[in-house]
Each structure stands twice: as C-alpha cells, then as structure tokens.
C-alpha positions in Angstrom: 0.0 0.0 0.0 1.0 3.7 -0.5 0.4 6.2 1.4 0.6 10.1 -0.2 -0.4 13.4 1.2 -1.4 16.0 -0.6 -0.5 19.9 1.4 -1.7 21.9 -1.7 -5.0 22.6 -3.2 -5.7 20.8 -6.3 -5.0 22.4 -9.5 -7.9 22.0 -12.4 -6.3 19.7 -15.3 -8.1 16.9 -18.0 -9.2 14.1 -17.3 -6.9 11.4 -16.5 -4.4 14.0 -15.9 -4.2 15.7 -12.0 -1.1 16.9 -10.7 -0.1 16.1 -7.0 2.4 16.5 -4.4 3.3 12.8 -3.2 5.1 11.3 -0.5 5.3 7.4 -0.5 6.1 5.7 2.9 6.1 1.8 1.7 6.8 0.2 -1.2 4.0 -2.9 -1.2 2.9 -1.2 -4.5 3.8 1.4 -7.4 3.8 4.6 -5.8 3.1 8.3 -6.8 5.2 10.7 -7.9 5.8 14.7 -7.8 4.6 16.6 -10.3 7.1 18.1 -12.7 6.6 21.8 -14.1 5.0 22.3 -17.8 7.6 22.4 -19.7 8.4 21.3 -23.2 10.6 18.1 -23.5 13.0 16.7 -26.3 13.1 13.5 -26.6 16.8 12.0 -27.4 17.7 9.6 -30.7 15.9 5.9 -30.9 15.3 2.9 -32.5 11.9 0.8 -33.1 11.9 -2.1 -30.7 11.7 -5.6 -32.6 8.2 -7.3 -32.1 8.3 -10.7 -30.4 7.2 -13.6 -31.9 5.4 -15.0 -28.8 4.7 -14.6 -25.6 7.6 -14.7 -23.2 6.8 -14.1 -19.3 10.5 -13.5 -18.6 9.6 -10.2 -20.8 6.2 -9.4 -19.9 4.4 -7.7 -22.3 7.5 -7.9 -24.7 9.5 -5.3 -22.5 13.3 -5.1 -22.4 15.5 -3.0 -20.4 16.1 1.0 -22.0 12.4 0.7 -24.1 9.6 3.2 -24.2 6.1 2.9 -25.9 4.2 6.2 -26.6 0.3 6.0 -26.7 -1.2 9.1 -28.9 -4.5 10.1 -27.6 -7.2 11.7 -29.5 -10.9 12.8 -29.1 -13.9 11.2 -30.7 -13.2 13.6 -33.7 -9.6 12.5 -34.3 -8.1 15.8 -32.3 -4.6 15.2 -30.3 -5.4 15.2 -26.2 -1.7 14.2 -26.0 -0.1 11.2 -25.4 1.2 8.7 -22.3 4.9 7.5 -22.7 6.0 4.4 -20.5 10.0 4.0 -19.9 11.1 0.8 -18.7 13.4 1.5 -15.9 14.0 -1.8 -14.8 12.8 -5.5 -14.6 13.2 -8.1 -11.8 12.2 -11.4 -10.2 10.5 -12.1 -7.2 8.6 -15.3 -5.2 5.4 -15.5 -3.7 5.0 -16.4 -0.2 5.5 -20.1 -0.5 8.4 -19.6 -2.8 7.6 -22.0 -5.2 6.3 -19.3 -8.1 8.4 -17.1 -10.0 7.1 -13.8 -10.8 9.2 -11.1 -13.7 7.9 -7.9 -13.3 8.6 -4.6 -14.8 9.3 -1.3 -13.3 8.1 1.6 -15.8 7.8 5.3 -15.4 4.8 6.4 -17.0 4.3 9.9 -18.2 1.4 11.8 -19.4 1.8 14.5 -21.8 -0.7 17.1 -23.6 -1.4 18.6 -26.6 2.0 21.0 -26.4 4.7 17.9 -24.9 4.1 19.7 -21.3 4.6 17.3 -18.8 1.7 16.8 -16.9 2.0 14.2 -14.8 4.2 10.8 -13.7 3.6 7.7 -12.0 5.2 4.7 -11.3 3.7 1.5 -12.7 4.4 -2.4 -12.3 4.0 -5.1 -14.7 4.1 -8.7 -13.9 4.1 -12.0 -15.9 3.6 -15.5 -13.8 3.1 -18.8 -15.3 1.4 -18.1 -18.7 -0.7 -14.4 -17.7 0.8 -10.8 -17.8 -0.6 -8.5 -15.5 -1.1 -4.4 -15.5 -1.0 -2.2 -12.6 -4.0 -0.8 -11.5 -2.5 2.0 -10.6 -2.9 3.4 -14.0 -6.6 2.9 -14.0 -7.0 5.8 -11.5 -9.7 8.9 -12.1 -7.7 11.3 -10.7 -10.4 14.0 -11.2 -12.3 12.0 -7.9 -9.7 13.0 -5.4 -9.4 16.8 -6.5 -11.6 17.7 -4.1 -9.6 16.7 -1.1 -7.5 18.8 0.3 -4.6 18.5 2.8 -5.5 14.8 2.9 -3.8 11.3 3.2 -4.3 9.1 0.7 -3.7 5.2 0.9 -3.9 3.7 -2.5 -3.9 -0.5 -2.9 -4.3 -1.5 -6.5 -5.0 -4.7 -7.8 -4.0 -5.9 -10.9 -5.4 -6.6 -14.6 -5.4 -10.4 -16.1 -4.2 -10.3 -19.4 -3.7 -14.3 -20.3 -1.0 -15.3 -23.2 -3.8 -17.8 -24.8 -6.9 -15.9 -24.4 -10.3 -17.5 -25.7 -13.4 -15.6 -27.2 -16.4 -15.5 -25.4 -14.3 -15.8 -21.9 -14.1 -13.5 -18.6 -11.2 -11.9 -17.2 -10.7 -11.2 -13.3 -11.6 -7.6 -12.4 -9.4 -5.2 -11.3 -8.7 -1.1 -10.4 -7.5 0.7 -7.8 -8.9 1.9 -4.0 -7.9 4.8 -2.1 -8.5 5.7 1.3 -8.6 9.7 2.0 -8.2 10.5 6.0 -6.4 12.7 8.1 -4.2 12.3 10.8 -7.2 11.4 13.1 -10.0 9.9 11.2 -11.5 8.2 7.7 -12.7 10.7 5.5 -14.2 8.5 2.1 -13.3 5.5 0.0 -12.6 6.5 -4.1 -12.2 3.9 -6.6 -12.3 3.0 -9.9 -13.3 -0.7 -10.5 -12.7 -2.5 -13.8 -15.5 -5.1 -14.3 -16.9 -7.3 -16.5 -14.1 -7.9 -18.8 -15.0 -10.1 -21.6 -12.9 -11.8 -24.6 -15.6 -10.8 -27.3 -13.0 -11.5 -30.5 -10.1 -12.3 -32.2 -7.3 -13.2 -32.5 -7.4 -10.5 -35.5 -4.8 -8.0 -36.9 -4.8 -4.6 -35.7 -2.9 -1.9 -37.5 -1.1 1.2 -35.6 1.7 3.6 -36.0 3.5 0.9 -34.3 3.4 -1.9 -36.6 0.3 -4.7 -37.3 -0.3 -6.8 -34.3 -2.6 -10.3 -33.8 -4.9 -8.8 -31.4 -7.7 -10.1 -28.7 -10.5 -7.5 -28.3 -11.9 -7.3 -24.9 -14.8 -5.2 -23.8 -15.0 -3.6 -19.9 -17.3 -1.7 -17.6 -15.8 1.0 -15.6 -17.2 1.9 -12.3 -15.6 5.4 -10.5 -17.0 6.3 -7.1 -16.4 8.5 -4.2 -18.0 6.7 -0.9 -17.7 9.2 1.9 -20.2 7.2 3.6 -21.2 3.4 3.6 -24.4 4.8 2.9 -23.4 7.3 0.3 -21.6 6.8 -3.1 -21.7 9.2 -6.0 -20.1 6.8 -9.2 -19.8 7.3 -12.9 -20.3 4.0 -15.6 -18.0 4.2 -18.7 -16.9 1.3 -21.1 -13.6 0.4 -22.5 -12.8 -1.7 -25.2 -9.2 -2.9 -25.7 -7.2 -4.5 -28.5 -4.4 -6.2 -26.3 -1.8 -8.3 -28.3 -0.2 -11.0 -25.8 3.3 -10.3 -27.1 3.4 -6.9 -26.9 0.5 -5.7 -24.7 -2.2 -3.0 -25.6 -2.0 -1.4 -28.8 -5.4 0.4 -29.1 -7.9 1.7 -26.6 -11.6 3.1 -27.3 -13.1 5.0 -24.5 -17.0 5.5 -24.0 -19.7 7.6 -21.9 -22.3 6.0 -19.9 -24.4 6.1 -23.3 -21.7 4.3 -25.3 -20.6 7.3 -27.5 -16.7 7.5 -28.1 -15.1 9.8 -26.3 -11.6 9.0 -26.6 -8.9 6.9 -28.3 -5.4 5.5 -27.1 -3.3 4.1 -30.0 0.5 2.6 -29.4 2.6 5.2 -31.8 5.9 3.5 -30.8 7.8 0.7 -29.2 11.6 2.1 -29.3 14.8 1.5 -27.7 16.7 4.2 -26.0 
C-alpha cells in the first residue's frame, strides 16, 4: 500500500491528468510521484523495438530494459489530447510467499503528456508475468479528477492488478481489477474512491490490428468502468464508462476506445511507438 499526502490545493487539469504532491512511505505497491513543471521536452535519438514472436513471461508484455512505448491520444473527432509514454526502468524477479512461483515484473515510469509535450504528470507502474498471464497495474486505472476535491489529505492507495492471459479465448471472462484509495487525516477516515474495472470479456479475435507501431494479432476485450467517491457506507456518488481494448499478448495493448455511460466514443489511445533508448 501507499500512502501520499497532498499539502496543496488541487490544480484544475483533463481528465486522467491531475497533478499532485506525493510522498510514499512503503513500497508494497507502485507509488506516486511529484509533479514536474509544464515544460516542453526533447526527446533524445531511438530505434523501433523488434516485435516478439510470442509470448515470453521472462519479458512481460514484450518489454526489455532502456524501451519506451508512446500511446497518442485523441478525441472522438480524431483531435490530439496528448499522449502517455512508458519507460522501462528496470525489470526483476521475485517469489510469492510459499516460494515456489516465480514472478518477472517490470518497473516503468509512465508519463502523461498534452497537446503542447508539457509534462503533466508521472507515476510509477508495475507489470508482472507468472506462469502463462501478464498483469497491468491498477494504478494506472486511476480517475484522478475523484480526489481533486480533497485537500490537505492522506491518501492510501492499494491497486489490484489486470489479467491479461498469453492464450486468451473468445467469449471468456477476465478477473476484475482497479485501484482503492483511502482519504483521512491524521485522526480519522474521511471517504473511500475507486475505480473498479469489471466485466471484462474476450468478445474476439485473435485479428490484426494496425497502428503507427506496426500490425499486431490482437484479442478484443470489452470492460465496464465503475468510478465512485464513498464518503459514507451509505453514500456513493459513481460514474459507468466502457472500455474496449485491443491487447496483443506479445506486446500488450495497442489500441484503446473509451466510452460515456451512453456508449458514445469519447476518446482513443493508440500505441505510436515501441523504441529502444
């Protein structure tokens, strides 16, 4: 779990794209980190990554040490809103409890960028592969908007990772995921705020799926997405939205449609690049 505090008021950003002050004090989970001013970067020389040939949990998601992928976002209308870029910064091993399961995982720093390459804000993420399934953080499933409202607040996040199996099968479910957090002060709880991915079918595929990145062999899976503030156990004001992602099990998620509550588009998240730095 991870604990931040937040001493400032919160500024007014996009969606999917809040600035905050952070402070982690464990490391049982990705953690957040400081915001960085708005200022234009250059990014330095690089080469496309090579697309694996299968699946290879060692490498989950087809990540090697010094790569980056870059995910253009647009509107429903095609217009730029940006783009997230994920840097590998370093990949590991680990056991579980009983010590008789390996788990890889995958450190990345994850960056989101808008329409002018300000830097907007940064997280750390962690990927995993054990036996034959990769998992995503959900960290990175957070609605940041939800905890704008709190102010000079603690906040306790424990994510819980997303299934993505190497030899998916149409017409089958996939665990739910997301991410909690727990606002309080120094004294007492103050609300629960989540984002819950539920759901999650296999509807099709395998079927190629063309990007800036190259043509992958792509699953499409289909999700509901509940984000709530609970400030009481009584009381919960949540949003429904629906997902569908293209998510090729050697290289992860290459395309992602986002919808309202009425299923009208509302955003798009392609995979531009897979480079080494």
């Amino acid at each position: 779990m991870h604990r931040t505090f937040f001493p400032l008021a919160w500024l007014v950003l996009p969606s999917l794209a809040l600035a905050a002050c952070s402070r982690p004090v464990s490391s049982a989970g990705p953690e957040a980190v400081a915001p960085v001013a708005n200022t234009a970067v250059t990014t330095p020389p690089s080469t496309a990554a090579p697309t694996p040939t299968a699946p290879d949990c060692a490498h989950p998601f087809g990540l090697y040490d010094n790569m980056e992928l870059i995910y253009k976002l647009a509107d429903a209308n095609g217009k730029p809103q940006g783009e997230i870029r994920k840097r590998v910064v370093s990949l590991g091993t680990k056991t579980n409890k009983k010590g008789d399961l390996q788990i890889n995982t995958v450190l990345l720093k994850s960056g989101y960028y808008g329409p002018d390459n300000q830097l907007i804000r940064q997280q750390d993420l962690t990927f995993h592969c054990q036996r034959d399934t990769a998992f995503t953080d959900g960290l990175q499933e957070m609605d940041y908007d939800n905890l704008k409202s709190f102010r000079d607040r603690y906040f306790d996040f424990t994510p819980t990772s997303l299934a993505w199996p190497h030899q998916a099968q149409a017409g089958s479910s996939l665990p739910q995921g997301g991410i909690l957090v727990d606002v309080h002060s120094s004294a007492v709880d103050i609300a629960k705020v989540y984002t819950t991915v539920r759901n999650r079918r296999v509807v099709g595929g395998p079927q190629n799926v063309t990007t800036p990145a190259g043509t992958f062999l792509c699953y499409k899976v289909e999700s509901e997405r509940e984000s709530a503030i609970k400030p009481k156990p009584d009381i919960i004001r949540r949003t429904i939205s629906y997902a569908v992602d293209y998510y090729s099990p050697t290289v992860g998620i290459v395309r992602t449609e986002l919808y309202d509550k009425g299923h009208k588009l509302q955003q798009t998240q392609v995979l531009a690049t897979r480079q080494l730095r």
